[in-house]
BAMAR-552795 format. One line per field, with one value per atom (N, C-alpha, C): residue number from 0; residue in three letters; x, y negated, z. Coordinates in nm, 3 decimals. Layout:
REM residues N
n = (NUM_...)
res = (ala_...)
px = (X_...)
py = (Y_...)
pz = (Z_...)
//
This chain:
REM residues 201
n = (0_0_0_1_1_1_2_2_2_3_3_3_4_4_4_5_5_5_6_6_6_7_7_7_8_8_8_9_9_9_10_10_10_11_11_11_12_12_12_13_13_13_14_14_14_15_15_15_16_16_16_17_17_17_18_18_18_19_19_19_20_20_20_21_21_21_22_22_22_23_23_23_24_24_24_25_25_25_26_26_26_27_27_27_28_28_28_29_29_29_30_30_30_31_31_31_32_32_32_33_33_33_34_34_34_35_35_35_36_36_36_37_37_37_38_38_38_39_39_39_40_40_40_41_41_41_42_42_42_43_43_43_44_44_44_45_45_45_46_46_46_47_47_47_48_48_48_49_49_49_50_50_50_51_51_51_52_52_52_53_53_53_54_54_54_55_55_55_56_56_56_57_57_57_58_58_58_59_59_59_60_60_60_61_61_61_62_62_62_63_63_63_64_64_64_65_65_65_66_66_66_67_67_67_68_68_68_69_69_69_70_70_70_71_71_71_72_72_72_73_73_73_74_74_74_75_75_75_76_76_76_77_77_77_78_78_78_79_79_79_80_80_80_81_81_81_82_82_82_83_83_83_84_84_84_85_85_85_86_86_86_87_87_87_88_88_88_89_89_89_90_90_90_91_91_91_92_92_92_93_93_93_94_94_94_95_95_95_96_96_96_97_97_97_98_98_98_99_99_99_100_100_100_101_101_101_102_102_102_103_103_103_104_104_104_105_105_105_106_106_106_107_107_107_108_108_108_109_109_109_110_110_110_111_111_111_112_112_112_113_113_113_114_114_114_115_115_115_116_116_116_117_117_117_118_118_118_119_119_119_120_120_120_121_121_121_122_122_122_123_123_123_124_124_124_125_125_125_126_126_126_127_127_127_128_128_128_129_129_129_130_130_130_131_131_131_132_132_132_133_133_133_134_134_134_135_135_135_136_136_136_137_137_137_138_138_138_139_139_139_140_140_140_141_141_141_142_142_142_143_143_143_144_144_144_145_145_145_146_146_146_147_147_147_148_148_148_149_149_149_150_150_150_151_151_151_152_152_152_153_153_153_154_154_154_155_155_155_156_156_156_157_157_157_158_158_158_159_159_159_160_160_160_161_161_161_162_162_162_163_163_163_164_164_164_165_165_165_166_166_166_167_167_167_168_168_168_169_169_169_170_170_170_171_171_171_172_172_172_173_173_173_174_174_174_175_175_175_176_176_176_177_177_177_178_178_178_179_179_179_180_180_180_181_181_181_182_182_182_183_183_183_184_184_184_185_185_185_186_186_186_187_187_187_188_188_188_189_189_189_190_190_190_191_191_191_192_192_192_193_193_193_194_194_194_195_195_195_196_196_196_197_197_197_198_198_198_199_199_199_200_200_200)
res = (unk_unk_unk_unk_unk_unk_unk_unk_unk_unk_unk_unk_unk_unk_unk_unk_unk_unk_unk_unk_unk_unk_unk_unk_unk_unk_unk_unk_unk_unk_unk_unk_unk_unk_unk_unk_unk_unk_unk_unk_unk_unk_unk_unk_unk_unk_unk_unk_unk_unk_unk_unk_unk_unk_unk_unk_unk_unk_unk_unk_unk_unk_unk_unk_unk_unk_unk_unk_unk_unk_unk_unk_unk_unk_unk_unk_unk_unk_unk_unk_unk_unk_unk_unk_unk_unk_unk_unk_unk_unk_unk_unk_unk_unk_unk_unk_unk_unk_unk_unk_unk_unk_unk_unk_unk_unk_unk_unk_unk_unk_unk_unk_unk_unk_unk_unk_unk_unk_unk_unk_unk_unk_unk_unk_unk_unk_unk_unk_unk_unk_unk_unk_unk_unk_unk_unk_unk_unk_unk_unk_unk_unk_unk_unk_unk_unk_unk_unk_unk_unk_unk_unk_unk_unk_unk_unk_unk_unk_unk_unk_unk_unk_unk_unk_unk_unk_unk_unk_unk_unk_unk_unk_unk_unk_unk_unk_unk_unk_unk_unk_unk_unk_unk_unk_unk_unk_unk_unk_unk_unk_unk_unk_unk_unk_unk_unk_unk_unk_unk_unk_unk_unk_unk_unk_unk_unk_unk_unk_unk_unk_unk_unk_unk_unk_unk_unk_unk_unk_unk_unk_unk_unk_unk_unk_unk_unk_unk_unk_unk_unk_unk_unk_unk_unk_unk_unk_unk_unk_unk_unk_unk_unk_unk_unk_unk_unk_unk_unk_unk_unk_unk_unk_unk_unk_unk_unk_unk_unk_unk_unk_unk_unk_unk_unk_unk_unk_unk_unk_unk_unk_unk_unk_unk_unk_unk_unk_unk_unk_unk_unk_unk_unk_unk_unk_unk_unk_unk_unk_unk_unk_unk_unk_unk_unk_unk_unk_unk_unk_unk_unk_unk_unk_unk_unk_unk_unk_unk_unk_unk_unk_unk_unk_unk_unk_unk_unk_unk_unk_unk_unk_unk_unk_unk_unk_unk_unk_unk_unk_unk_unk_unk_unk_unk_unk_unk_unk_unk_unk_unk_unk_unk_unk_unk_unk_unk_unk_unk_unk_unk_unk_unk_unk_unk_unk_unk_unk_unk_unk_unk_unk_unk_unk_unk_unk_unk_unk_unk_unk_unk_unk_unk_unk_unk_unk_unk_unk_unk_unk_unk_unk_unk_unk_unk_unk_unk_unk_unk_unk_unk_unk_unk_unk_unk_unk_unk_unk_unk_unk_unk_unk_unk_unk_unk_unk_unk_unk_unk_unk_unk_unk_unk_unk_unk_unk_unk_unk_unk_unk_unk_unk_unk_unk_unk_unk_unk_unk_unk_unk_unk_unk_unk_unk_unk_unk_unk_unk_unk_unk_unk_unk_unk_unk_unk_unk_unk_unk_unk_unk_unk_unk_unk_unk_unk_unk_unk_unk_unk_unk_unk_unk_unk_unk_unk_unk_unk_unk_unk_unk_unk_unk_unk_unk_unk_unk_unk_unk_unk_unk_unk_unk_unk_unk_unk_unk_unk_unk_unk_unk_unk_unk_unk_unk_unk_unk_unk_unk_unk_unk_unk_unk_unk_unk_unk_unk_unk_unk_unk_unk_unk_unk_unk_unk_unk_unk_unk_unk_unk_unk_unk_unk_unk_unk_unk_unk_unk_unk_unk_unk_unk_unk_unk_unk_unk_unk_unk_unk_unk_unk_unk_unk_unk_unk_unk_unk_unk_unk_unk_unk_unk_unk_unk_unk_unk_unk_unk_unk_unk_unk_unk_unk_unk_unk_unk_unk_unk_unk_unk_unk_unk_unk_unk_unk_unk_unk_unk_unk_unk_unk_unk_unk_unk_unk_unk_unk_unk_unk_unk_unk_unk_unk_unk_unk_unk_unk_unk_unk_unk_unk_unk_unk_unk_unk_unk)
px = (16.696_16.810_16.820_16.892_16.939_17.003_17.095_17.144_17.109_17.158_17.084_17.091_16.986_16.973_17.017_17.068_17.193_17.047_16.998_16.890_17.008_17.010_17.078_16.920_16.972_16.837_16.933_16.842_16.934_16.931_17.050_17.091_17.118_17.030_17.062_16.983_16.879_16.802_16.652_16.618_16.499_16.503_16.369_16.411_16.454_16.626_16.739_16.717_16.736_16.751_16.643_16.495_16.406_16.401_16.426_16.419_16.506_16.598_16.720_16.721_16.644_16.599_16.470_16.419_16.270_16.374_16.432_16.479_16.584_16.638_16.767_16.712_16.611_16.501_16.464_16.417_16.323_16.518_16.593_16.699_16.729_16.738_16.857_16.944_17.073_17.187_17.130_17.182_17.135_17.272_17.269_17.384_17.339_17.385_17.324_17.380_17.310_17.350_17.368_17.531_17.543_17.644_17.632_17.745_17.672_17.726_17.684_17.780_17.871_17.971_17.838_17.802_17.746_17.615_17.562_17.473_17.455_17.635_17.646_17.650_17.679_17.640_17.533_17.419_17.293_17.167_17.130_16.978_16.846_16.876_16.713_16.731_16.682_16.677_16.540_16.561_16.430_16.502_16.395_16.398_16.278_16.345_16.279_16.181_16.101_16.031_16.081_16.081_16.140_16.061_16.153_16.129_16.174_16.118_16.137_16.206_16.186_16.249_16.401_16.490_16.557_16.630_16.546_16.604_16.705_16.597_16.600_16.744_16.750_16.873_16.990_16.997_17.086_17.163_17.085_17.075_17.152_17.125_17.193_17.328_17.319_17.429_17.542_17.482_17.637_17.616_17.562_17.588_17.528_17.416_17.337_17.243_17.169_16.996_16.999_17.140_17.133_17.170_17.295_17.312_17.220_17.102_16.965_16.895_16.866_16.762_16.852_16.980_17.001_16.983_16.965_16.969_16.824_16.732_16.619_16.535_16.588_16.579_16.629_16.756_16.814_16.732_16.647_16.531_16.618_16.619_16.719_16.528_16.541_16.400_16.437_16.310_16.324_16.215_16.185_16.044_16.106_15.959_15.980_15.860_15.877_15.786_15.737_15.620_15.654_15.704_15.790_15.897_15.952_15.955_16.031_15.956_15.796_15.711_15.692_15.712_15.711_15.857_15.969_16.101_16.103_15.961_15.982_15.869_15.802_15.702_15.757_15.710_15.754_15.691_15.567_15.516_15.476_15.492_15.456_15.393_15.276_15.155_15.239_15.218_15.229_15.370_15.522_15.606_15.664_15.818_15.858_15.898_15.949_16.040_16.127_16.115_16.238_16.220_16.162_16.171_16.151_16.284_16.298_16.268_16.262_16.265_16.352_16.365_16.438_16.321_16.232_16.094_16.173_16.006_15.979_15.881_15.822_15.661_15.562_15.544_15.414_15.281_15.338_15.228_15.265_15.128_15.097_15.102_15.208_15.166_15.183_15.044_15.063_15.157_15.200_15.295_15.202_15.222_15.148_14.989_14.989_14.826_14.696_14.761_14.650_14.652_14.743_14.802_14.893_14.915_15.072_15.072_15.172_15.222_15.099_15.044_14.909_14.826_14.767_14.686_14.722_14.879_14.878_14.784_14.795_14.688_14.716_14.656_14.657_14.514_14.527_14.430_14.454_14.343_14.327_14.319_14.424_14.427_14.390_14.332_14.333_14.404_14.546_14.639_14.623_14.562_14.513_14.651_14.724_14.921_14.953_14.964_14.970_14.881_14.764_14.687_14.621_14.551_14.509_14.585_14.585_14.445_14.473_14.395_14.441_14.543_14.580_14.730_14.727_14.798_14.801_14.912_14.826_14.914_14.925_15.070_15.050_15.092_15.060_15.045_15.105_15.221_15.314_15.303_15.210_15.262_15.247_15.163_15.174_15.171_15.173_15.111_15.014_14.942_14.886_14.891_14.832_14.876_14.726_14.731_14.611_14.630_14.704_14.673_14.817_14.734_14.821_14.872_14.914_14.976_14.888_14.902_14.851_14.925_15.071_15.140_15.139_15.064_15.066_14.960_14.976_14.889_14.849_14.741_14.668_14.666_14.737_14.745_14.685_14.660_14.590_14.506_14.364_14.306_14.281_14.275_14.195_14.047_14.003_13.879_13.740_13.788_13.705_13.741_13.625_13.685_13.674_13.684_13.706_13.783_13.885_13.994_13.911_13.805_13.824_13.864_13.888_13.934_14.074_14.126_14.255_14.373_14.429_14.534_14.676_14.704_14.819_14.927_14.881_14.984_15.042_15.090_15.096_15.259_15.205_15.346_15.296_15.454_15.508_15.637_15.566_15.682_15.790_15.878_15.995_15.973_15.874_15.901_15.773_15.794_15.697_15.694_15.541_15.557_15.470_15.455_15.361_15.373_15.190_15.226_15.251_15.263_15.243_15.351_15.401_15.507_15.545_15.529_15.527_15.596_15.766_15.862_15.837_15.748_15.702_15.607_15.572_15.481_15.566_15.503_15.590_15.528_15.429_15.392_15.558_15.556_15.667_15.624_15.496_15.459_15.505_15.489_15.536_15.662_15.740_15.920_15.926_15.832_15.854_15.786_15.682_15.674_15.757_15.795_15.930_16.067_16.086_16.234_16.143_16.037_16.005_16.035_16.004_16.028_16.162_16.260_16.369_16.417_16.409_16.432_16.396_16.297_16.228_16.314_16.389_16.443_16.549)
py = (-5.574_-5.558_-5.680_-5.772_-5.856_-5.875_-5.741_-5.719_-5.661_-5.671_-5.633_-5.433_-5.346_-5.215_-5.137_-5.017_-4.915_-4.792_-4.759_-4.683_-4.545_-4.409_-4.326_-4.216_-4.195_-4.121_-3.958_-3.885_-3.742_-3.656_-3.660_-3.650_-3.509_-3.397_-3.262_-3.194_-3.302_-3.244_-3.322_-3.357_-3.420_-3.577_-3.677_-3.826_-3.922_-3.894_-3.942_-4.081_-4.118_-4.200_-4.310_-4.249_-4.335_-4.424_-4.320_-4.384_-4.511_-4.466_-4.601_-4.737_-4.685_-4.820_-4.876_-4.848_-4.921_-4.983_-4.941_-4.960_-5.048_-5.057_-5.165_-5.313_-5.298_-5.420_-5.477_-5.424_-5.467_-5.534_-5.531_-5.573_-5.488_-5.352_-5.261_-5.227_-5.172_-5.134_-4.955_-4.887_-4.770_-4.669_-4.536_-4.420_-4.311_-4.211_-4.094_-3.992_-3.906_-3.876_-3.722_-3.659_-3.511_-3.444_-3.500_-3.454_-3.523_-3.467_-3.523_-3.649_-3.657_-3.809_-3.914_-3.868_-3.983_-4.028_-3.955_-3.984_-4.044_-4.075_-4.208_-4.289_-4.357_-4.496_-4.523_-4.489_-4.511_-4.600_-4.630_-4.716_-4.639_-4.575_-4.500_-4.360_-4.313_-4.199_-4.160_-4.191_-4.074_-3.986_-3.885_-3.737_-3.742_-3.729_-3.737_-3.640_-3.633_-3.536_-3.450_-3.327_-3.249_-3.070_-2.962_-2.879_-2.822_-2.802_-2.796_-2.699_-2.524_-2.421_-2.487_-2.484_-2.562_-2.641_-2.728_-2.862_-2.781_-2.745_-2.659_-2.546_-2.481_-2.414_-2.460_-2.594_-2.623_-2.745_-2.794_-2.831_-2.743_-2.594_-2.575_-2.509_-2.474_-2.427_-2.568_-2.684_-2.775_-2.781_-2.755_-2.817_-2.902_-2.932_-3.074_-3.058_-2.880_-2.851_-2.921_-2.872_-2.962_-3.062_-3.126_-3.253_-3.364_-3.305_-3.392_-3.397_-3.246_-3.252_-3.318_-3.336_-3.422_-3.555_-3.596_-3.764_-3.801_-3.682_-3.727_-3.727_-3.639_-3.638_-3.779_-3.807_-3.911_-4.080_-4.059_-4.159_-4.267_-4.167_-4.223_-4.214_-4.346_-4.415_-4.272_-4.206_-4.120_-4.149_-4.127_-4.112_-4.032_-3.936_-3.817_-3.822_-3.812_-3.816_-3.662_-3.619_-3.472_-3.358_-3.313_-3.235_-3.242_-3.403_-3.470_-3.476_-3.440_-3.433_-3.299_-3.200_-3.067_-3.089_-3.119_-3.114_-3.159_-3.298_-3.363_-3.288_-3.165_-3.128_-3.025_-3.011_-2.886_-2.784_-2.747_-2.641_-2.629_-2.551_-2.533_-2.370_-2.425_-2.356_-2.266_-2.136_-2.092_-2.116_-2.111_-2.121_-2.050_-2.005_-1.870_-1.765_-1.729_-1.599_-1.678_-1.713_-1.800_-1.921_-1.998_-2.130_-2.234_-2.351_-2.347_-2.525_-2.647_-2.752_-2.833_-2.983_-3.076_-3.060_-3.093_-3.128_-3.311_-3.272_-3.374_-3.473_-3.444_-3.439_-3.364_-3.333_-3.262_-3.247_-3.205_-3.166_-3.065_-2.992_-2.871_-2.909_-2.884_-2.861_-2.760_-2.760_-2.659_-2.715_-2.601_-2.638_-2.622_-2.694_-2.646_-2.651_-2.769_-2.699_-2.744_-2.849_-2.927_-2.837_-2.746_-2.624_-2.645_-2.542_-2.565_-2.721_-2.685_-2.783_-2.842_-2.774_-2.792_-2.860_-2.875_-2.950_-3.037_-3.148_-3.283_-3.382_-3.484_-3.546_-3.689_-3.782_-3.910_-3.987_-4.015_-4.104_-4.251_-4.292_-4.468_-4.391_-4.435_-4.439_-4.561_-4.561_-4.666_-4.618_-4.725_-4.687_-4.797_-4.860_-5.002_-5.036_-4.930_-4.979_-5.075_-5.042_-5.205_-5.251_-5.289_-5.365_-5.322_-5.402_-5.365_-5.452_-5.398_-5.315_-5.144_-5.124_-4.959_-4.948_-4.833_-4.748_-4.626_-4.676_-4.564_-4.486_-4.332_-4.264_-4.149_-4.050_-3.952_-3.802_-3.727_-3.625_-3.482_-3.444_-3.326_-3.201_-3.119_-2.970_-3.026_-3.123_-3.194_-3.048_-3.109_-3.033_-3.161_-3.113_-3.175_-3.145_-3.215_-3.209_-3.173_-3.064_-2.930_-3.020_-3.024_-3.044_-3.146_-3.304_-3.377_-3.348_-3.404_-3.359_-3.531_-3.534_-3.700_-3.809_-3.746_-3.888_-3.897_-3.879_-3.839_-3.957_-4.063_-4.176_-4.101_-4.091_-4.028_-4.164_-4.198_-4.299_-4.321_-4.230_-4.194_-4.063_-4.055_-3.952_-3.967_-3.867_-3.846_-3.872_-3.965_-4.007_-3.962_-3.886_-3.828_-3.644_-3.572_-3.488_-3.364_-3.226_-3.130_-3.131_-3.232_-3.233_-3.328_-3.453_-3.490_-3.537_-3.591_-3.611_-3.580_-3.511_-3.456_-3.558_-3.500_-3.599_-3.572_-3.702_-3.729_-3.835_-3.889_-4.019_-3.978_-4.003_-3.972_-4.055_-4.085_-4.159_-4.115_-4.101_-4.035_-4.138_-4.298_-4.315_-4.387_-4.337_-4.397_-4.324_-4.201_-4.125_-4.106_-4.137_-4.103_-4.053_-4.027_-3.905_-3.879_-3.873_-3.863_-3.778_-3.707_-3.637_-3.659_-3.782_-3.828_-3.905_-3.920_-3.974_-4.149_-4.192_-4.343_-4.444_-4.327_-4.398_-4.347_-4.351_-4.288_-4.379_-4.513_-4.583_-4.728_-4.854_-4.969_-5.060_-4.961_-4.982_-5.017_-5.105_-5.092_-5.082_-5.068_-5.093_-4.989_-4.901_-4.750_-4.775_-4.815_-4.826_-4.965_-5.080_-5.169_-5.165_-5.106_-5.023_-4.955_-4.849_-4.787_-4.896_-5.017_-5.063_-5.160_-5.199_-5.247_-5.146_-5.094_-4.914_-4.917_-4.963_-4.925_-5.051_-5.187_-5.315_-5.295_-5.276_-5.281_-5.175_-5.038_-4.971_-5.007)
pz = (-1.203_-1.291_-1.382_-1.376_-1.426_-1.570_-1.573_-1.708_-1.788_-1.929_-2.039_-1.968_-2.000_-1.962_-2.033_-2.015_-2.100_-2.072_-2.179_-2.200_-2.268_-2.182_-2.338_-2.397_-2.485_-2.543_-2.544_-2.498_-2.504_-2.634_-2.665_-2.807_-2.814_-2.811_-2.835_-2.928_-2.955_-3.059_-3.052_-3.216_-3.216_-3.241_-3.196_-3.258_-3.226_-3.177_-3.140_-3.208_-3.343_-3.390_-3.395_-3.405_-3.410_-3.267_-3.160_-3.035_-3.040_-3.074_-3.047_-3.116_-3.205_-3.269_-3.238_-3.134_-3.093_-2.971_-2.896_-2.744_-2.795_-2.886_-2.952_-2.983_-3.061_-3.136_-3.001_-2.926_-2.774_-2.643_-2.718_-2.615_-2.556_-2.543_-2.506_-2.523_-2.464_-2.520_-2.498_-2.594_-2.608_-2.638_-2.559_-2.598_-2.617_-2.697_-2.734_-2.634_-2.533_-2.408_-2.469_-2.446_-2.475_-2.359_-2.276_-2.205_-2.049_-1.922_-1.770_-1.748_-1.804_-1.787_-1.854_-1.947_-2.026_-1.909_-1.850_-1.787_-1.658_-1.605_-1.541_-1.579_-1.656_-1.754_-1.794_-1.722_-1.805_-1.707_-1.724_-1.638_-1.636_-1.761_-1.793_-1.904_-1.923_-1.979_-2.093_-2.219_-2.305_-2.309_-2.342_-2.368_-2.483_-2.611_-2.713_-2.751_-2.849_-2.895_-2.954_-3.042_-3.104_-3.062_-2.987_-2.984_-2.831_-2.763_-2.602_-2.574_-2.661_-2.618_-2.668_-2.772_-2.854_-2.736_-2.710_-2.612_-2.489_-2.437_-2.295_-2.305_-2.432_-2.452_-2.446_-2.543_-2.595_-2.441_-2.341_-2.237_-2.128_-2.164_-2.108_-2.170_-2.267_-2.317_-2.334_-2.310_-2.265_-2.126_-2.016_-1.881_-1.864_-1.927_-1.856_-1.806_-1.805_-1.690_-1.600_-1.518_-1.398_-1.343_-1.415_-1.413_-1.429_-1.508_-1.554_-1.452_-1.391_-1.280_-1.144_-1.146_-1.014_-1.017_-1.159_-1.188_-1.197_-1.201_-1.207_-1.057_-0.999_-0.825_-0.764_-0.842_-0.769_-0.803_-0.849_-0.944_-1.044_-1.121_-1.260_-1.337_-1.371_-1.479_-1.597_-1.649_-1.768_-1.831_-1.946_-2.057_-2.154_-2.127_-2.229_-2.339_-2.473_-2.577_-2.613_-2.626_-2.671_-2.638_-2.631_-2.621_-2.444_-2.461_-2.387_-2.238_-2.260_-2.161_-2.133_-2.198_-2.084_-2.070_-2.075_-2.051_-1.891_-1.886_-1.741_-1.671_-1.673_-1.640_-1.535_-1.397_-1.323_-1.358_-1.444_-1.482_-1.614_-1.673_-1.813_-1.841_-1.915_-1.976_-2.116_-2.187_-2.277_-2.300_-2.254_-2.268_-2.293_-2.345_-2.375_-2.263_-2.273_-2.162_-2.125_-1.989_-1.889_-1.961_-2.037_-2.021_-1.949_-1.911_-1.840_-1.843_-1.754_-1.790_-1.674_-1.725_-1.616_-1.514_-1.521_-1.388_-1.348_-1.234_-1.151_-1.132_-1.255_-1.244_-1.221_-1.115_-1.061_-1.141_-1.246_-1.355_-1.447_-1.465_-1.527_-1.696_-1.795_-1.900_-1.992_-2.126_-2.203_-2.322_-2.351_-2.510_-2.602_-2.688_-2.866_-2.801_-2.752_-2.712_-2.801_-2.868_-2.972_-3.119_-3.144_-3.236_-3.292_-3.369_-3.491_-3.560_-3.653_-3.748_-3.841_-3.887_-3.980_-3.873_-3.740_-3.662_-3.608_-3.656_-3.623_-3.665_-3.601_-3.574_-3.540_-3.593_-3.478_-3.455_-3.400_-3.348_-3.242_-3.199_-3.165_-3.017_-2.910_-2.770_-2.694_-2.584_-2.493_-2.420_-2.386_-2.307_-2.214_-2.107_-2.035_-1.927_-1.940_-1.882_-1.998_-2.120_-2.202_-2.308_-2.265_-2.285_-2.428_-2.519_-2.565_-2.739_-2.863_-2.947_-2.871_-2.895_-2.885_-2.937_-2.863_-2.926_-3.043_-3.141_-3.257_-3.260_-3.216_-3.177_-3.286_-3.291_-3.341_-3.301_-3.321_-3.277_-3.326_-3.290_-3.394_-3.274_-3.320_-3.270_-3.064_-3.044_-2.933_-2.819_-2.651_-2.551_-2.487_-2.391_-2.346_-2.184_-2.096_-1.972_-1.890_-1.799_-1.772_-1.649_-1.541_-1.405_-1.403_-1.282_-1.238_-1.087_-1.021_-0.896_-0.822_-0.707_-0.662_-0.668_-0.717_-0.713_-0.848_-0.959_-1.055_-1.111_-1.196_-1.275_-1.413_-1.453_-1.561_-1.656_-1.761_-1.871_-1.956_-2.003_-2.164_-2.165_-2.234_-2.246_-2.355_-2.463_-2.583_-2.553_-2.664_-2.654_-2.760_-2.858_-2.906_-2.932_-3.014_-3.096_-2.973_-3.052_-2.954_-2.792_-2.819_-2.733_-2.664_-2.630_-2.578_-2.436_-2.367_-2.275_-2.203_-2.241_-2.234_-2.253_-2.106_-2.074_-2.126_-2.223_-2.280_-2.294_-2.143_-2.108_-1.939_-1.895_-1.740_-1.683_-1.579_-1.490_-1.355_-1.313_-1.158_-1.115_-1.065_-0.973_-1.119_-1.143_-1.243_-1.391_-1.376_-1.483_-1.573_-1.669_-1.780_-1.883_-1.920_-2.012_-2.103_-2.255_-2.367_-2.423_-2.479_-2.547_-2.745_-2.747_-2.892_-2.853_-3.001_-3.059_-3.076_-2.999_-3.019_-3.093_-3.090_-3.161_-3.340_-3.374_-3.524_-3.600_-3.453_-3.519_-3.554_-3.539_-3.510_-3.417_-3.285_-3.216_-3.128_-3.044_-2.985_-2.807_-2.771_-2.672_-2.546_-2.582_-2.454_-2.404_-2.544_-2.536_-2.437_-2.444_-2.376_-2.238_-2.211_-2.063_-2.037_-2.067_-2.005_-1.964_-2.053_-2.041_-1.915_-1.866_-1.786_-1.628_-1.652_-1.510_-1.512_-1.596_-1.604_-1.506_-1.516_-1.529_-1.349_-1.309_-1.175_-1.083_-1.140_-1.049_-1.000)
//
């Protein structure tokens, strides 16, 4: 892809704004995606952090469940933060009654699995997709990811602490997915792997 990349961030709820300003600074053109028109104009796709049941409703209560899941079949580049990673998850752990997600990552995740609001958290990641100091990450009400599938790249593991080892980075192919918040830091690194996945499709 040659031209500057039209990233939209899906604007139905959650950190619409922070996203767009990491992906803007780094040379993107960026749209706030609320509608299935909007989502032909686009190169790549976040799916922000925020609140998944919330997301997932309000997703469908405009018409976009499935307009999303055909663009993501059709290998439309996505990164999901949070929220945004059980949204891209085909299975989800502890979820509500019928909740429901885009998929297409062949991975198992739990919601809320690191705990409530009171057990955010951050900590120092080795993320070795972009290099090093470590990645300072943070952590809201996170999930974490129980089972990968084989086409499934394991990114990031928590490295200390009760949790350790637990996988909270993961890529499938065009699509990726965290469980920490990246656009919260002034790390700009995840946002510039992703506009790279985007650039290559």
């Amino acid at each position: 892809m040659s031209h500057r990349p039209t990233v939209g961030v899906l604007a139905l709820q959650g950190d619409v704004r922070e996203h767009r300003r990491i992906l803007a600074a780094l040379g993107a053109h960026t749209v706030a995606v609320r509608t299935a028109d909007e989502l032909e104009r686009i190169d790549g796709l976040v799916i922000p952090g925020g609140e998944s049941t919330t997301m997932w409703r309000l997703a469908r209560a405009f018409d976009l469940l499935d307009p999303l899941r055909k663009k993501i079949r059709a290998g439309l580049p996505a990164y999901g933060s949070c929220a945004g990673m059980i949204m891209l998850a085909d299975h989800v752990e502890d979820g509500v009654d019928g909740q429901e997600t885009i998929g297409g990552m062949d991975v198992t995740v739990r919601r809320n699995a690191f705990g409530r609001q009171l057990d955010s958290f951050e900590a120092a990641l080795e993320f070795p997709a972009i290099g090093q100091p470590a990645l300072h990450a943070v952590f809201i009400r996170a999930p974490w990811v129980e089972r990968v599938g084989p086409d499934v790249e394991v990114l990031a593991r928590v490295a200390a602490g009760p949790t350790a080892g637990r996988i909270v980075g993961v890529r499938a192919g065009r699509l990726l997915a965290t469980a920490f918040h990246p656009e919260l830091t002034a790390d700009t690194r995840v946002h510039g792997y992703f506009l790279e996945i985007v650039k290559e499709a």
